[in-house]
C-alpha positions as CSV (number, residue, x, y, z in Angstrom):
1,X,145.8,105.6,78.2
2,X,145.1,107.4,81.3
3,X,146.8,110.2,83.2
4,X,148.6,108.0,85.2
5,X,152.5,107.7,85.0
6,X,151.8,104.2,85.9
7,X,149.4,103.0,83.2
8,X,150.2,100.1,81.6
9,X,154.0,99.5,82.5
10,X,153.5,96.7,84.0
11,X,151.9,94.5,81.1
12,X,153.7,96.3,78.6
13,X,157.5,95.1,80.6
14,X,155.5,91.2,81.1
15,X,155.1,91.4,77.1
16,X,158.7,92.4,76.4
17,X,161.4,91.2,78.6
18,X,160.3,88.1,79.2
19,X,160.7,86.8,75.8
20,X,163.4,84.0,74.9
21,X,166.4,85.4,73.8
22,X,165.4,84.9,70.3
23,X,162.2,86.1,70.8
24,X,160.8,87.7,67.1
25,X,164.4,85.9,65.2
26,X,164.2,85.2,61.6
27,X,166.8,82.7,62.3
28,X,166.2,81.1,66.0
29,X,169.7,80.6,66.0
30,X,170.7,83.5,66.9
31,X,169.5,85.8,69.5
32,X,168.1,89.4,69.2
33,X,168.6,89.9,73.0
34,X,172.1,90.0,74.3
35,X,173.2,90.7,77.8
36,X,176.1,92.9,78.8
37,X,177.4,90.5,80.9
38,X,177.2,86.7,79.2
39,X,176.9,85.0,82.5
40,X,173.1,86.5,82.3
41,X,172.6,85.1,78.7
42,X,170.5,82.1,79.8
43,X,168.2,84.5,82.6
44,X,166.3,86.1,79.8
45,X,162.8,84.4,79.1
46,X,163.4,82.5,82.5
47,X,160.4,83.8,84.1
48,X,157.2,83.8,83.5
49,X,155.7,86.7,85.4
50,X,157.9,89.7,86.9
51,X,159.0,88.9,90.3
52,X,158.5,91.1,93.3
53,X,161.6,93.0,92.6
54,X,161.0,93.3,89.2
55,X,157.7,95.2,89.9
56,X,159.4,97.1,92.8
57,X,162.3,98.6,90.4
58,X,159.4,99.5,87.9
59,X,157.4,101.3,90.3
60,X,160.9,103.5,91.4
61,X,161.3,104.2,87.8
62,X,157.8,105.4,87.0
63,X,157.5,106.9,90.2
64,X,154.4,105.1,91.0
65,X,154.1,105.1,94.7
66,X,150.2,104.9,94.5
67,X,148.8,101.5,95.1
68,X,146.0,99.7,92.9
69,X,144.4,96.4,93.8
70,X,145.7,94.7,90.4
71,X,147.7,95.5,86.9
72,X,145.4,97.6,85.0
73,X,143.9,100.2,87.6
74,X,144.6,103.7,87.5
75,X,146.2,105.1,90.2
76,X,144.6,108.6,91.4
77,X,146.7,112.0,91.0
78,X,147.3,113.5,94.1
């Protein structure tokens, strides 16, 4: 990994939340993933890629405020 805050957190969240709620389940019927609130129950695994938002929260979290032409690139220190 590189020096970047940002490296690889994008891919990395794509790989785990977007898994089925019994993504990795011995038994498939039960889920390993439960929400706090049920009503979101059936959102997990919905998407394929992370929306806009998605990627916006991520980059608030990590503090990435660089920008890099696609997931992947290093963003510079400043």
């Amino acid at each position: 990994m590189g020096s970047s805050a940002c490296d690889g957190h994008l891919s990395n969240r794509n790989l785990s939340l977007n898994r089925r709620e019994n993504g990795f389940a011995i038994d498939t019927t039960k889920p390993t993933i439960l929400t706090i609130n049920p009503a979101f129950q059936q959102s997990i695994g919905a998407q394929e890629l992370p929306t806009f938002d998605d990627i916006v929260m991520l980059n608030l979290h990590y503090s990435c405020y660089g920008r890099a032409t696609d997931i992947g690139t290093e963003v510079p220190e400043e």
